[in-house]
C-alpha positions as CSV (number, residue, x, y, z in Angstrom):
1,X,-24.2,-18.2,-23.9
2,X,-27.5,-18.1,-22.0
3,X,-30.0,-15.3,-23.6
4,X,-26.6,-13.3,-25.1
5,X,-25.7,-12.9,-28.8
6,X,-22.1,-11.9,-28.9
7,X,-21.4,-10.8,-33.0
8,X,-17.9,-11.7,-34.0
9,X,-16.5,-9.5,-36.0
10,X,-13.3,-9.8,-38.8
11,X,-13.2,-13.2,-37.6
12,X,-10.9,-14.7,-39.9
13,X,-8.2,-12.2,-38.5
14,X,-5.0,-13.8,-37.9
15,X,-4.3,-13.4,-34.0
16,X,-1.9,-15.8,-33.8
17,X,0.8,-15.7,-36.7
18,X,2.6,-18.5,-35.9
19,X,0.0,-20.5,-35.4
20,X,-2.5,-19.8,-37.8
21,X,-5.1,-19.1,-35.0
22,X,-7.8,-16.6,-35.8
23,X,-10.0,-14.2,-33.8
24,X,-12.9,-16.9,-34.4
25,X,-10.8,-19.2,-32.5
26,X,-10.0,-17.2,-29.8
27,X,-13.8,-16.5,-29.2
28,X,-14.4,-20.0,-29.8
29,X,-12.0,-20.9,-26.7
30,X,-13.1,-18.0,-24.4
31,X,-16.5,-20.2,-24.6
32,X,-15.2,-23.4,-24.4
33,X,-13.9,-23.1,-21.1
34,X,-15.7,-20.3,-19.8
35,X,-17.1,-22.0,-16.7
36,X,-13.8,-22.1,-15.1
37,X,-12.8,-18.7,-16.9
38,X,-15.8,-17.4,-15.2
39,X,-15.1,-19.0,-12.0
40,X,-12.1,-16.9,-12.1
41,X,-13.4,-13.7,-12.9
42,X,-16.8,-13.7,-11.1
43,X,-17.7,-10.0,-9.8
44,X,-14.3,-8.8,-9.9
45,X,-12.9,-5.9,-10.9
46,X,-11.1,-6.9,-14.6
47,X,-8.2,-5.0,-16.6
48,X,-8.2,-6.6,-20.5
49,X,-5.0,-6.7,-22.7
50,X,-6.4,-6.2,-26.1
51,X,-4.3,-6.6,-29.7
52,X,-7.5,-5.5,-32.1
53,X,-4.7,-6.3,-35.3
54,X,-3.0,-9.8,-33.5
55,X,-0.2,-10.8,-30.8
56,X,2.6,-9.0,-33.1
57,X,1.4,-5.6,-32.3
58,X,1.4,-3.3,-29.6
59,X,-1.2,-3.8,-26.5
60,X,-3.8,-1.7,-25.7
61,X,-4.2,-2.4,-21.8
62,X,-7.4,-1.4,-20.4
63,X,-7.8,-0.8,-16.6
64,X,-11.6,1.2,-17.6
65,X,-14.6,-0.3,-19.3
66,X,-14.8,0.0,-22.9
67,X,-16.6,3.6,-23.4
68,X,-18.8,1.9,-26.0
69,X,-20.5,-1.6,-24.8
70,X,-23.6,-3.2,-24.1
71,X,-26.2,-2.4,-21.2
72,X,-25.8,-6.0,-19.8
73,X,-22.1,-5.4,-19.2
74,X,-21.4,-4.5,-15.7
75,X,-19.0,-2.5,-14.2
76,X,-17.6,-1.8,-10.6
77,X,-15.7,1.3,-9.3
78,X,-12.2,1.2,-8.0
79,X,-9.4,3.0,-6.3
80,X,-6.1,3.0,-7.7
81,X,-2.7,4.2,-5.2
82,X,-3.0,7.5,-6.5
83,X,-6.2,7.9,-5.1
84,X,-7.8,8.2,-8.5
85,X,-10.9,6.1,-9.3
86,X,-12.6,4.5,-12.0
87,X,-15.0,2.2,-13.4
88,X,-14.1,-1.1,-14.2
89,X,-15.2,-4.4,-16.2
90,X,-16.8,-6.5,-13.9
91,X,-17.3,-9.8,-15.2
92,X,-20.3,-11.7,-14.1
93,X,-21.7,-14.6,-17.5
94,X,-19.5,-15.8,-19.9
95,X,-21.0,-13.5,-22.4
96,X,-18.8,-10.7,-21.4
97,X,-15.7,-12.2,-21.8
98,X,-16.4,-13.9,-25.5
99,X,-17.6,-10.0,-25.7
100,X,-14.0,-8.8,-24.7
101,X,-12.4,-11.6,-26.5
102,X,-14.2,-9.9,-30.2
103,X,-12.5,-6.3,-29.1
104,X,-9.3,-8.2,-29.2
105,X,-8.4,-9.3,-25.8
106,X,-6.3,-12.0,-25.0
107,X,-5.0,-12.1,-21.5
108,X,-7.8,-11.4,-18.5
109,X,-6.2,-9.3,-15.2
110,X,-8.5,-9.7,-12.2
111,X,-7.9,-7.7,-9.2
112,X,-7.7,-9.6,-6.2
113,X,-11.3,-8.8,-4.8
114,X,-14.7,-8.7,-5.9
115,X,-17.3,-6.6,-6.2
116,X,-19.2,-6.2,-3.1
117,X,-16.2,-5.1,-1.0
118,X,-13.0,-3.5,-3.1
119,X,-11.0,-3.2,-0.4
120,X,-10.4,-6.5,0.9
121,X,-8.9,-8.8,-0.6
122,X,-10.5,-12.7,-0.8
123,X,-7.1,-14.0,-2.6
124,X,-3.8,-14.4,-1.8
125,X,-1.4,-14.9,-5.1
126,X,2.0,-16.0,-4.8
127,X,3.8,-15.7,-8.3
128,X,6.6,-17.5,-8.9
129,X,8.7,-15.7,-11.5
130,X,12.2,-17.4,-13.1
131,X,14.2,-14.7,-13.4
132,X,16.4,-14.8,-17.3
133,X,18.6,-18.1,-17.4
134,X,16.2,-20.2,-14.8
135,X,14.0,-22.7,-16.5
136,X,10.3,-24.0,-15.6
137,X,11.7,-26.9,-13.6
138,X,12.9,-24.2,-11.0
139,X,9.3,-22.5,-10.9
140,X,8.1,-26.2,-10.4
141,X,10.0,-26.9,-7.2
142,X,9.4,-23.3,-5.9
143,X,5.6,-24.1,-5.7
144,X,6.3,-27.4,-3.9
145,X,8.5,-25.7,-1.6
146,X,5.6,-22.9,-1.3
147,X,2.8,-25.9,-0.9
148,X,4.8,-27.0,2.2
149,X,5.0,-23.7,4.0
150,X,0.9,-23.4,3.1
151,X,0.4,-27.2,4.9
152,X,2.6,-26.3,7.9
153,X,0.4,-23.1,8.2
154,X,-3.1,-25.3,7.9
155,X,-3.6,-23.3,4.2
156,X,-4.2,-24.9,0.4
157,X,-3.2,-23.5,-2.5
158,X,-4.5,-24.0,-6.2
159,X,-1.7,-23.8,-8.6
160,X,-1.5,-23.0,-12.4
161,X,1.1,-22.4,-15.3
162,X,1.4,-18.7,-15.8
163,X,1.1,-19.3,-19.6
164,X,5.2,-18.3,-19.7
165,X,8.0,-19.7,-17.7
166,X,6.1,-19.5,-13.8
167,X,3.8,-20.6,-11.5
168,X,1.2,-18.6,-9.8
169,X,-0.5,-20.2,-6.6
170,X,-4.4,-19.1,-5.3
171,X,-5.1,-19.2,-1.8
172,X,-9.0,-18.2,-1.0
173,X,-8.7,-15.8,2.0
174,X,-11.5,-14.5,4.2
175,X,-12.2,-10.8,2.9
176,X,-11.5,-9.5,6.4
177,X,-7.7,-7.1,5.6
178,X,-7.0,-4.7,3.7
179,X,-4.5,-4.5,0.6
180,X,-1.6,-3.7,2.8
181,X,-2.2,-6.5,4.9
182,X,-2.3,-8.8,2.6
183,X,0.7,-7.7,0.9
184,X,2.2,-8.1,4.2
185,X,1.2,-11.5,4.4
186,X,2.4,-12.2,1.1
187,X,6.0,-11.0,2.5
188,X,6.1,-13.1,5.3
189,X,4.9,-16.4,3.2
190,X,7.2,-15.6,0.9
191,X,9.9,-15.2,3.3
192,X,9.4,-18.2,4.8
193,X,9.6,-20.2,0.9
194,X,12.7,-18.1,0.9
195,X,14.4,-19.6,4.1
196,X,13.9,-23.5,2.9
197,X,15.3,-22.8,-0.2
198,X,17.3,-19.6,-0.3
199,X,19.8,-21.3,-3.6
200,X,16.6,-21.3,-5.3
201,X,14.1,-18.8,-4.3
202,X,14.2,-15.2,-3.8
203,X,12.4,-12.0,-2.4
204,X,14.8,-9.6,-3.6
205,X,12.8,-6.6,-4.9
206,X,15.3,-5.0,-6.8
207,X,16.8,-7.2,-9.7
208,X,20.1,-6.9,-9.6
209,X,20.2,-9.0,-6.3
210,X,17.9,-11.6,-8.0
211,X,20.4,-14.1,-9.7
212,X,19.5,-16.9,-11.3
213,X,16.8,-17.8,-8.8
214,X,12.8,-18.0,-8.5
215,X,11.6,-14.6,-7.9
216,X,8.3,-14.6,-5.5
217,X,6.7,-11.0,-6.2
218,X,4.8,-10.3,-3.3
219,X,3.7,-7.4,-4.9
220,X,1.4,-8.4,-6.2
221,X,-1.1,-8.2,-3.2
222,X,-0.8,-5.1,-3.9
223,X,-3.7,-2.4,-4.5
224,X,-3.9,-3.0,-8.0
225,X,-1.4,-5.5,-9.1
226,X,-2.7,-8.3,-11.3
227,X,-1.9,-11.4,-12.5
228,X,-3.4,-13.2,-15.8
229,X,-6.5,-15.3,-14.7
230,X,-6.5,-18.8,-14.8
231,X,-7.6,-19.9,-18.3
232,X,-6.0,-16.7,-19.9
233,X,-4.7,-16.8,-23.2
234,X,-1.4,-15.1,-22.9
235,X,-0.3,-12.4,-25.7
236,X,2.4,-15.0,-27.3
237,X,2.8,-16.3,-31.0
238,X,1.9,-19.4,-29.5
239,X,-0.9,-18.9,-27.6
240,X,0.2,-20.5,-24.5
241,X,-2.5,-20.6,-21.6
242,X,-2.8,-19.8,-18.6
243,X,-3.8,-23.4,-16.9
244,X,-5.2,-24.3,-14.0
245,X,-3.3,-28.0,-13.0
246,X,-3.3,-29.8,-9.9
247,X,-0.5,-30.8,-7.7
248,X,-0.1,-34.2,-8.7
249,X,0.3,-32.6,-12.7
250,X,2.5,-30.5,-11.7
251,X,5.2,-33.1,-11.1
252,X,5.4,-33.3,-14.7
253,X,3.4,-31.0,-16.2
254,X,5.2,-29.0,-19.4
255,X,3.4,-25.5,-19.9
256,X,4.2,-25.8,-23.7
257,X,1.0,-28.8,-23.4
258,X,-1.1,-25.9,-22.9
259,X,-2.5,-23.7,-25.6
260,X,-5.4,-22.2,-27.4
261,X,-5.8,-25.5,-29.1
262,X,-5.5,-28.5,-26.3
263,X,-6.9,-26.7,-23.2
264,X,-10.3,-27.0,-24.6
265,X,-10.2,-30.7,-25.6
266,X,-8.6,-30.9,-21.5
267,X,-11.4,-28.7,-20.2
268,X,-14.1,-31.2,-22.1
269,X,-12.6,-34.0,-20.2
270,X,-11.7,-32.9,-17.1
271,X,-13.9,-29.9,-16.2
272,X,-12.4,-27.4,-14.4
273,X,-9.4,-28.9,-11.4
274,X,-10.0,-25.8,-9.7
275,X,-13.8,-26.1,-9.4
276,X,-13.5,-26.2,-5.2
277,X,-11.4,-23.0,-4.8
278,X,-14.2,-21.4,-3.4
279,X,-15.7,-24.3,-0.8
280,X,-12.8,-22.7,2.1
281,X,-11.3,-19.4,2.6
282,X,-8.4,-18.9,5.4
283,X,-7.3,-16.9,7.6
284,X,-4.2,-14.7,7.4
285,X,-3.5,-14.0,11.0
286,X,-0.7,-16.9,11.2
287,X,0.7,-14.5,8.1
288,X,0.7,-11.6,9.8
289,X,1.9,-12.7,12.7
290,X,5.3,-14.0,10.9
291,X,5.7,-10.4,9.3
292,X,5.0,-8.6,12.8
293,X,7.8,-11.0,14.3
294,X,10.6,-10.3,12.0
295,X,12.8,-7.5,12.4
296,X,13.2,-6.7,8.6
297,X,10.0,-4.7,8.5
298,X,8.3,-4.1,5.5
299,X,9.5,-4.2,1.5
300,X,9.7,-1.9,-1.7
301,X,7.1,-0.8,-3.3
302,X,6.2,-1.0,-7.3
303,X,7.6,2.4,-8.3
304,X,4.0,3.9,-9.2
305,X,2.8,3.8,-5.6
306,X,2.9,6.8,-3.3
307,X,5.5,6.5,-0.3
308,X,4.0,3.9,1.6
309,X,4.3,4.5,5.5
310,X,7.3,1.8,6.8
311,X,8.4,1.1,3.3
312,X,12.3,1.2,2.9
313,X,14.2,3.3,0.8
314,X,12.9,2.8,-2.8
315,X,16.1,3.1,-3.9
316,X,18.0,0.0,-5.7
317,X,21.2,-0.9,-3.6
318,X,23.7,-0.1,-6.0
319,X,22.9,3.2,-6.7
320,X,22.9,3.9,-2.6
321,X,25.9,2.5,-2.4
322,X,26.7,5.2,-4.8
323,X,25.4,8.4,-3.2
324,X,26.9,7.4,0.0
């Protein structure tokens, strides 16, 4: 890893019971693929989900940098919603994250922005969540349908497994909005996925409306909201990853292919199939300009966030049905 020495500690510790996969292994991984796990996580902002003892126990989810770390690991200062700030991991080599893979981490949470400018978002996510009794297949058609309203609006999206039942689709944006701005273009995309599809795709916040449909949680463009990085190990017995595919994989791709053990042997043949994520970023004025134009206004909030101005009721519909 360049001029680094990274120790690994306890690494014959089980991480992965079901598997038989150790901390070694995990490490191992992190390096194998840490071009496009760096290409990922350049210069932003990073929360780590660490299990020091292995996947069965409890997470330790860090949004600060380790107090006690090296002088090469970097850091960058945010702002949460409650106007609180802290310093956070910045990842710039692959050194750091082998570092954070040896304290236990498995999954990788980038914020949505990088370094030089925290408040403006260069990436637009779109996660496609299946809510209980909706299968992969369902996630799988939601991104086609989501990959049609990004060509009609001159946009590209990279897509990946989520490492669990979803998909979650990249779109490189110029850093020129702010995080409520892009949330709001988040709405109106997904919105308009919504409207081609509305059997199999929802944007109902609160879950009780849900069904058995595709979830898209716009929320998180929001200040703060992350999703696990592409190349992410995910905290399962399994050790399912996070992986970067493209479209014409998708068609048939089976997230179960994908785990501690194959992506590396994939990554050493293919190198990383979102290596040109970076070449164009968009603009979201098209976005915004569908959100300004409908009459339904703005959506809920997660429930940590201060009262945001224009947000509806934060209030699930059942229980105002209720009170009224």
């Amino acid at each position: 890893m360049g001029e680094r020495t990274v120790k690994v500690t306890n690494p014959d510790k089980i991480y992965f019971p079901e598997i038989g996969a150790t901390k070694r292994e995990l490490v191992e991984y992190y390096v194998s693929v840490g071009e496009g796990a760096l290409r990922a996580l350049k210069d932003r902002p990073t929360n780590i989900k660490r299990h020091p003892d292995g996947v069965q126990t409890e997470a330790i989810y860090q949004k600060r940098m380790p107090p006690k770390h090296p002088d090469w690991l970097e850091s960058v200062t945010v702002t949460f919603p409650s106007g609180r700030t802290a310093d956070s991991l910045r990842v710039t080599e692959v050194a750091a994250i082998a570092y954070c893979a040896n304290l236990g981490t498995i999954d990788f949470h980038p914020w949505q922005v990088r370094a030089a400018d925290v408040e403006h978002p260069d990436e637009l996510r779109i996660d496609l969540d299946p809510q209980p009794g909706v299968e992969f297949d369902a996630a799988r058609k939601a991104a086609f349908l989501t990959r049609d309203v990004l060509g009609e609006l001159g946009m590209t999206g990279f897509v990946k497994t989520s490492g669990n039942r979803g998909v979650h689709i990249a779109v490189r944006i110029e850093p020129r909005w702010d995080f409520v701005q892009v949330r709001h273009a988040g709405i109106a995309l997904a919105r308009a996925v919504e409207a081609k599809d509305p059997a199999l795709v929802t944007t109902a916040w609160w879950k009780e409306e849900r069904g058995e449909r595709v979830f898209i949680d716009f929320n998180q463009n929001a200040r703060d909201r992350t999703v696990a990085s592409a190349y992410s190990i995910r905290a399962k017995p399994h050790a399912p990853v996070s992986t970067p595919v493209t479209w014409e994989e998708l068609a048939d791709a089976d997230p179960r292919d994908f785990d501690i053990r194959t992506v590396p042997a994939r990554f050493a043949k293919l190198g990383d199939v979102h290596a040109d994520i970076d070449e164009r970023a968009y603009s979201i004025e098209p976005l915004l300009e569908l959100y300004a134009g409908d009459e339904r206004g703005d959506m809920p909030y997660p429930p940590n966030y201060p009262k945001m101005p224009g947000e509806p009721k934060r209030v699930q519909p059942s229980k105002a049905r209720s009170d009224t």
